[in-house]
FINU-668830 format. One line per 2 residues: number of its first residue (from 1); their letters; for each residue z, x, y of N, C-alpha, C. Coordinates in Angstrom, 1 decimal. Each point is the difference from the previous one (the first is absolute). Layout:
# residues N
NUM) a) Z:X:Y:Z:X:Y:Z:X:Y; ...
//
This chain:
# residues 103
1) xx) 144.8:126.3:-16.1:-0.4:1.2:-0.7:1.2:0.9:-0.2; 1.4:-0.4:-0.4:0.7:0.8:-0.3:0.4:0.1:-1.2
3) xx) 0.9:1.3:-0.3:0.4:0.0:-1.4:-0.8:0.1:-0.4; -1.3:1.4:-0.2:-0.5:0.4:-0.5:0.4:1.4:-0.8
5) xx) -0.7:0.0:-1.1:0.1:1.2:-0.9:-1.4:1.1:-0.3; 0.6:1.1:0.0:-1.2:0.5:-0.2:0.2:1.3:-0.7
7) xx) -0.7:0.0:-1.3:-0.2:1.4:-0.8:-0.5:0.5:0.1; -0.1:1.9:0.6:-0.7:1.0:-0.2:-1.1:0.1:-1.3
9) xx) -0.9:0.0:0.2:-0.8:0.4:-0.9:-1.0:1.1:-0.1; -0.7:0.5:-0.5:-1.4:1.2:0.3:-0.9:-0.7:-0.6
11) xx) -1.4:0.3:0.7:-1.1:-0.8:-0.2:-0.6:2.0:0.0; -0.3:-0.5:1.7:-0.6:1.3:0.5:0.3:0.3:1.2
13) xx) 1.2:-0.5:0.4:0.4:0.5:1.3:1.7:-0.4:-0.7; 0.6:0.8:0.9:1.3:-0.4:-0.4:0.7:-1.0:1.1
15) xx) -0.9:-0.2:0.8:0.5:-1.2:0.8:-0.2:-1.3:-0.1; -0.7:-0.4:-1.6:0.1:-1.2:-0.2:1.0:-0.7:-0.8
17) xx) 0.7:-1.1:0.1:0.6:-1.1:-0.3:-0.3:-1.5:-0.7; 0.4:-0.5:-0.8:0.0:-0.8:-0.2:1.2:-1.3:0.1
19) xx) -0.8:-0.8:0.8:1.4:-1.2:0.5:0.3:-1.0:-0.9; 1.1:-0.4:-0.4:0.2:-0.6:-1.3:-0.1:-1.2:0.3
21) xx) 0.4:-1.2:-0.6:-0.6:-1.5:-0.5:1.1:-0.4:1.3; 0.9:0.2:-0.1:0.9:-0.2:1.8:-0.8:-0.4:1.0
23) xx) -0.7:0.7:0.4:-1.4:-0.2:1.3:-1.0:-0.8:-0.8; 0.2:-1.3:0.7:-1.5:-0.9:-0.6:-1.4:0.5:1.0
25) xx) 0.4:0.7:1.1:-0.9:0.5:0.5:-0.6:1.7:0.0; 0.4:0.7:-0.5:-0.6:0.5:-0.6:0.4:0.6:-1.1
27) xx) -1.7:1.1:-0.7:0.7:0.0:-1.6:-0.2:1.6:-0.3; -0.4:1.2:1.4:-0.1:1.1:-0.5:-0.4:0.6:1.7
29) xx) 0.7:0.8:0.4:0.2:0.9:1.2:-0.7:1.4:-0.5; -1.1:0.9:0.5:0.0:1.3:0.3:-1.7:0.3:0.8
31) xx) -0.3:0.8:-0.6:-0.8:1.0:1.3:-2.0:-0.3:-0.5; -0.7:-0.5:0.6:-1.3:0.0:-0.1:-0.5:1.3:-0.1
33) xx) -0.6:0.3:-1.2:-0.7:1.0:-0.7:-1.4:-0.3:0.0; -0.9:1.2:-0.4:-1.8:-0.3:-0.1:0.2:1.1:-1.2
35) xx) -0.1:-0.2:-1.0:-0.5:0.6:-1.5:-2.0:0.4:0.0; 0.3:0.8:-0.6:-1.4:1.1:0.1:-1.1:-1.1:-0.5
37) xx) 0.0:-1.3:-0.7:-0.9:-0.9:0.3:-0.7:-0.9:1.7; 1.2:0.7:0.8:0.2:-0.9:0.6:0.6:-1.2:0.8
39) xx) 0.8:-0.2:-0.9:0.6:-1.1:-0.3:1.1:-0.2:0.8; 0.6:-1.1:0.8:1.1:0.2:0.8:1.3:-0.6:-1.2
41) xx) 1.1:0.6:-0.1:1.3:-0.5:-1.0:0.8:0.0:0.6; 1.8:-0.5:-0.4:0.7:0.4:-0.2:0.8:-0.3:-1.0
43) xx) 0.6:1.2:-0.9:0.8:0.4:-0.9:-0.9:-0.9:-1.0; 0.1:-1.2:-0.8:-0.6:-0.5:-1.2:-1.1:-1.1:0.5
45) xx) -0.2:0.1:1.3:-0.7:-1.3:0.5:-1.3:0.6:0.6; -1.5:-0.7:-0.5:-0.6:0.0:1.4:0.2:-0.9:0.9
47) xx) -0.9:0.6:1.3:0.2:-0.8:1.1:-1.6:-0.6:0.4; -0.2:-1.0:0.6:-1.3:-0.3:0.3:-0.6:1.4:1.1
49) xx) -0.9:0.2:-0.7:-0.6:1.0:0.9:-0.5:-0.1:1.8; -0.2:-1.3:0.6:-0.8:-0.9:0.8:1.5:0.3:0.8
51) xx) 0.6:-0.6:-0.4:1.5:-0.3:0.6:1.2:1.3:1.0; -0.6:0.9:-1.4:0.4:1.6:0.6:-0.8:0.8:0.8
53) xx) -1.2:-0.6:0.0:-0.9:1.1:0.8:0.0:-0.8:1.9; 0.7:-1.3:-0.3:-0.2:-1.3:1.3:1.4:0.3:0.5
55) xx) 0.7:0.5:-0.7:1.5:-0.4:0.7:1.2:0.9:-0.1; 0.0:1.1:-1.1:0.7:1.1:-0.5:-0.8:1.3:0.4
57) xx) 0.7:1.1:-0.9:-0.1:1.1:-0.4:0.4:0.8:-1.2; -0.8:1.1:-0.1:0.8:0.4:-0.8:1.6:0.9:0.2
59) xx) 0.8:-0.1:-0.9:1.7:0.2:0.8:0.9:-1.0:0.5; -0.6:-0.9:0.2:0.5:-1.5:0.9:1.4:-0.2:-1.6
61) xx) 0.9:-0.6:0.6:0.6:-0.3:-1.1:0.0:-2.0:0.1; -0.2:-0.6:-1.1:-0.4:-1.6:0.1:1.1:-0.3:-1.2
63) xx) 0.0:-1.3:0.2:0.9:-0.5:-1.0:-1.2:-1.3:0.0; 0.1:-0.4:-2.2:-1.3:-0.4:-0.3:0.9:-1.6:-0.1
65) xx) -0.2:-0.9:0.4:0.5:-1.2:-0.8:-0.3:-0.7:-1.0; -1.4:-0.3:-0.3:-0.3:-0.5:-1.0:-1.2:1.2:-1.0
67) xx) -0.3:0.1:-1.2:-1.1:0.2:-0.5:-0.8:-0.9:-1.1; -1.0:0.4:-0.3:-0.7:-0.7:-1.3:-0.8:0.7:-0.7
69) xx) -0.4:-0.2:-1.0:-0.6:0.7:-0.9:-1.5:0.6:0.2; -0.3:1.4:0.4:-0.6:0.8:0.4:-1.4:-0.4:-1.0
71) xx) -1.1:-0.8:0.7:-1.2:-0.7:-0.6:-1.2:1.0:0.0; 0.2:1.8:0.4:-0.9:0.9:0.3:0.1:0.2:-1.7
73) xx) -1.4:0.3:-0.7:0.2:0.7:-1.1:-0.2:1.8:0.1; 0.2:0.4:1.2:0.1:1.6:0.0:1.1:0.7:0.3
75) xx) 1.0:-1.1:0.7:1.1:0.6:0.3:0.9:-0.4:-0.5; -0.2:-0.9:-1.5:1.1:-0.8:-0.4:1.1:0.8:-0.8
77) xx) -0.9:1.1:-0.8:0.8:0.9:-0.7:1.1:0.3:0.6; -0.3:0.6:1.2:0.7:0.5:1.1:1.3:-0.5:0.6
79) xx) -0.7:-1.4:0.5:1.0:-0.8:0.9:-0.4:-1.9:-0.5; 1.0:0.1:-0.5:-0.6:-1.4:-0.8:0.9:-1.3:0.8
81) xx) 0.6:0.4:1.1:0.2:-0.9:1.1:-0.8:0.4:1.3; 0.0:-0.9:0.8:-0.7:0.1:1.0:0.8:-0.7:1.2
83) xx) 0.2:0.1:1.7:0.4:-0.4:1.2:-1.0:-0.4:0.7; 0.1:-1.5:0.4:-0.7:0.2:1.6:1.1:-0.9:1.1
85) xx) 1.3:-0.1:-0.7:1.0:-0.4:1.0:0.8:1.1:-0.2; -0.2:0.8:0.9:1.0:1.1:0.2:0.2:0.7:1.7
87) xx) 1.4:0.2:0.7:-0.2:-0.2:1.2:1.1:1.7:0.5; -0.5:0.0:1.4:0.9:1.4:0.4:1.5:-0.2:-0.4
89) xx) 0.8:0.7:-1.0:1.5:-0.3:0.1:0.5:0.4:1.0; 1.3:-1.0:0.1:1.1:0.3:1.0:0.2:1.5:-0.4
91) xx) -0.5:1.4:1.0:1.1:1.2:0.1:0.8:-0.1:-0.1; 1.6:-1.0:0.9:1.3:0.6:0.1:0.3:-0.6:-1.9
93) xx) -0.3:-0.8:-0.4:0.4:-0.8:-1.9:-0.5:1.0:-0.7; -1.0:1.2:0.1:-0.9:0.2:-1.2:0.4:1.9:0.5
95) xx) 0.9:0.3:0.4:-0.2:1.1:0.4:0.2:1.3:-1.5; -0.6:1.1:-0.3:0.3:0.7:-1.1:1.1:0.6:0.4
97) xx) 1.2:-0.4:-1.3:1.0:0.8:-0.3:-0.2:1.6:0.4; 1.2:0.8:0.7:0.6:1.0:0.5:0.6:0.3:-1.2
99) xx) -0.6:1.8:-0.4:1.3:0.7:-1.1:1.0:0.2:0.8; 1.3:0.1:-1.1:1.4:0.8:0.7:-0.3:0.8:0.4
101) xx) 0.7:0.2:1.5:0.2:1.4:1.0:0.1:1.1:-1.6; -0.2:1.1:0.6:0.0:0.8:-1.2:-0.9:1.0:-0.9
103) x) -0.6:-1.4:-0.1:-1.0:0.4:-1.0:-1.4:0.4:0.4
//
């Protein structure tokens, strides 16, 4: 798992990431969210609900490895991928960028 890359993005936290095609093992790092449906996410993905309520939290930061195409017709609008292989990331790899002293 070396020589990874990863671009800042904003979803709805600014601590999510996305890991580029470099990592065959995973395809998107940031923070488990619950949206006012409900719903556990992170940044463009749901996540199996069963999965986060058995093993996570909300805040937990996971890196998702695989997804597939989100088969709920009420959340599709929303999140039209879906996770149920997604695991605690490594803290020291996934840490959020520090502004310059300074600022």
């Amino acid at each position: 798992m070396k020589n990874k890359s990863a671009v800042k993005i904003s979803f709805n936290s600014p601590d999510n990431y996305i890991i580029m095609a470099k990592d065959k093992d995973a395809i998107y790092t940031g923070i488990i969210e619950k949206d006012e449906n409900g719903n556990y996410f992170s940044g463009p993905y749901l996540l199996d609900y069963r999965m986060v309520a058995e093993k996570f939290k909300e805040g937990d930061r996971i890196t998702i490895r695989s997804v597939i195409e989100n088969p709920s017709d009420k959340s599709y609008d929303t999140y039209n991928k879906k996770s149920k292989d997604f695991v605690a990331a490594d803290k020291k790899k996934f840490v959020a960028p520090q502004p310059p002293k300074g600022e």
